[in-house]
Residue frames relative to the residue before (quaternion, step in Angstrom):
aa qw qx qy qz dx dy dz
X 1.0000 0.0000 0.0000 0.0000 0.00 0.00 0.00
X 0.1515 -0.7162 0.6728 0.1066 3.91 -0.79 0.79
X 0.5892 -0.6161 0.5224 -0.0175 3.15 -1.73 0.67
X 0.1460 0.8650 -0.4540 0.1563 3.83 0.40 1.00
X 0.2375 -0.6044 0.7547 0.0937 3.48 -1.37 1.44
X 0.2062 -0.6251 0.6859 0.3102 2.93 -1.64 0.77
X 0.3468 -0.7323 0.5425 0.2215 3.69 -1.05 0.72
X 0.8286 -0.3513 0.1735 0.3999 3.39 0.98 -1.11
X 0.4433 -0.7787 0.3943 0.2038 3.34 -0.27 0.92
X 0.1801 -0.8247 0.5360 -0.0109 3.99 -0.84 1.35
X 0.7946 -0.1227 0.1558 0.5739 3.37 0.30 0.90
X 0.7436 -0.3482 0.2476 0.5143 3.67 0.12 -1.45
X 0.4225 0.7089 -0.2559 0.5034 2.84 1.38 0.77
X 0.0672 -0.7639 0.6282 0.1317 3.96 -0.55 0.81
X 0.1830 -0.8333 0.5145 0.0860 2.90 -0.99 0.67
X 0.0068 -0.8744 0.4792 -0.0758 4.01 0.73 1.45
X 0.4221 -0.6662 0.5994 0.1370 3.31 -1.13 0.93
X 0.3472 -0.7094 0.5937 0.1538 4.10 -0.78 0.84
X 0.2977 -0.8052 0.3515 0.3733 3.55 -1.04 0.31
X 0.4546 0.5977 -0.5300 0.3939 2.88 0.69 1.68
X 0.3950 -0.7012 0.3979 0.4404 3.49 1.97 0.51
X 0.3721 0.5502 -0.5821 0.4690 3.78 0.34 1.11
X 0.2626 -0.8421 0.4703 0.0259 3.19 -0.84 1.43
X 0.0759 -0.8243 0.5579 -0.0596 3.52 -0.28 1.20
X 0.1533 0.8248 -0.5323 -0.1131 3.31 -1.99 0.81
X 0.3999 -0.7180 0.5526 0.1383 2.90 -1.42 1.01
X 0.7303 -0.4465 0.4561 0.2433 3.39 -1.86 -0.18
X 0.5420 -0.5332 0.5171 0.3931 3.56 -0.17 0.98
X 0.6842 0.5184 -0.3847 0.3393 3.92 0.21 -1.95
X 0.6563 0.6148 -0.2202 0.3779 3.52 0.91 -1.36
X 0.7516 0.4317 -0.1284 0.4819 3.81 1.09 -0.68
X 0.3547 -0.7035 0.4235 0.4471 3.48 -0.61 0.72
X 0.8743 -0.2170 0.3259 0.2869 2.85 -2.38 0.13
X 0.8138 0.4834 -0.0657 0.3158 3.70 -0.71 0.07
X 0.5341 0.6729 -0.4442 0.2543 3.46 1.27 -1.12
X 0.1841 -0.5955 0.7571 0.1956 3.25 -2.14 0.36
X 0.6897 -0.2244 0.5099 0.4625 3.26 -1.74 -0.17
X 0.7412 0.4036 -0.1921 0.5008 4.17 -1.47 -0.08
X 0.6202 0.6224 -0.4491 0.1623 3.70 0.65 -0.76
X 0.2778 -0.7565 0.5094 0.3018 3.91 -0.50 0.35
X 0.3172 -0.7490 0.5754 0.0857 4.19 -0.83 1.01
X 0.0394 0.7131 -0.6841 -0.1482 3.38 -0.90 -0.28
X 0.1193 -0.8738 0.4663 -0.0692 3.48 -0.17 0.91
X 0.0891 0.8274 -0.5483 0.0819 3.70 0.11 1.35
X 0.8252 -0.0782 -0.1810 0.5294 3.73 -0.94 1.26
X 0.8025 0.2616 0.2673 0.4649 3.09 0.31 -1.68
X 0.8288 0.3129 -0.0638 0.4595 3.25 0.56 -1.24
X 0.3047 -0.7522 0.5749 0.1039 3.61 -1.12 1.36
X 0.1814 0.6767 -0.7115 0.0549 4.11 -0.06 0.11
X 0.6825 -0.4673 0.5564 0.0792 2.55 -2.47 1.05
X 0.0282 -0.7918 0.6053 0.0764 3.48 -0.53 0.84
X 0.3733 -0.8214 0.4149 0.1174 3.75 -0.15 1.71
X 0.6653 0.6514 -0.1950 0.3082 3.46 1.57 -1.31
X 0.4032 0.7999 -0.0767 0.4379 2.47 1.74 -1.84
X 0.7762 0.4445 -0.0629 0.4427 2.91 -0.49 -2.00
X 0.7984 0.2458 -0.2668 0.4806 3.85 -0.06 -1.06
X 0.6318 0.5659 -0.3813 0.3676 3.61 0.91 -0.04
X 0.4812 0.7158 -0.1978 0.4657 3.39 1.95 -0.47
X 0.6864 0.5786 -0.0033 0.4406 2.66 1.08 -2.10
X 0.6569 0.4177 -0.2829 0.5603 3.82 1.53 -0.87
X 0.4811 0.6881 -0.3314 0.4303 3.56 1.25 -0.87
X 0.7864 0.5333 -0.1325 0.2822 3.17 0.76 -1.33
X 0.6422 0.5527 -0.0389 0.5298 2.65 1.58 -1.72
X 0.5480 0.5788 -0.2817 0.5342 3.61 1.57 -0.55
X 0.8570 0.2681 -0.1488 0.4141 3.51 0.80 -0.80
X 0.2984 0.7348 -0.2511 0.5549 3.11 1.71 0.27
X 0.8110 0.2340 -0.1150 0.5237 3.30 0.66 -1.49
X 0.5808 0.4370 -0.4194 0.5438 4.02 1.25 -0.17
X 0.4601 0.5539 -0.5006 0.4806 4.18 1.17 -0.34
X 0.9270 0.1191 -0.0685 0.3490 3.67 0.15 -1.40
X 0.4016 0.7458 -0.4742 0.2400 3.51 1.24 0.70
X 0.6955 -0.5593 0.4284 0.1411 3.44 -1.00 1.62
C-alpha cells in the first residue's frame, strides 16, 4: 500500500505527492468525489481510497504548527 497527499488539482488533473516526495498525476475521473488540497490517499494496485484518519491527523499537525509559526 503507498501513501498519497493530494497537493493540488490542475484543471483535471490531481496532483499527489508520494512518501518519497515524488510527484505524481492522475485523472480527477480516477479520484473520489470531493477532494481538497492536504487530503491523505492510500492507494493499493489500482485503487485510490480516501483516508479520513489520516487526513484529520495531518490537518491537526498542521494547524499545530501554524499556530507555534504565528503565535504573538
Amino acid at each position: 500500500m503507498a501513501r498519497l497527499i493530494l497537493d493540488r488539482i490542475e484543471g483535471d488533473t490531481a496532483v499527489l505527492e508520494t512518501e518519497s516526495g515524488k510527484m505524481i498525476c492522475l485523472p480527477l475521473s480516477k479520484m473520489p468525489k470531493g477532494i481538497k488540497s492536504g487530503d491523505v490517499f492510500d492507494k493499493n494496485e489500482d485503487k485510490i481510497t480516501f483516508n479520513a484518519e489520516q487526513t484529520a491527523l495531518r490537518r491537526e499537525r498542521m494547524n499545530i504548527l501554524k499556530s507555534k509559526l504565528f503565535k504573538k
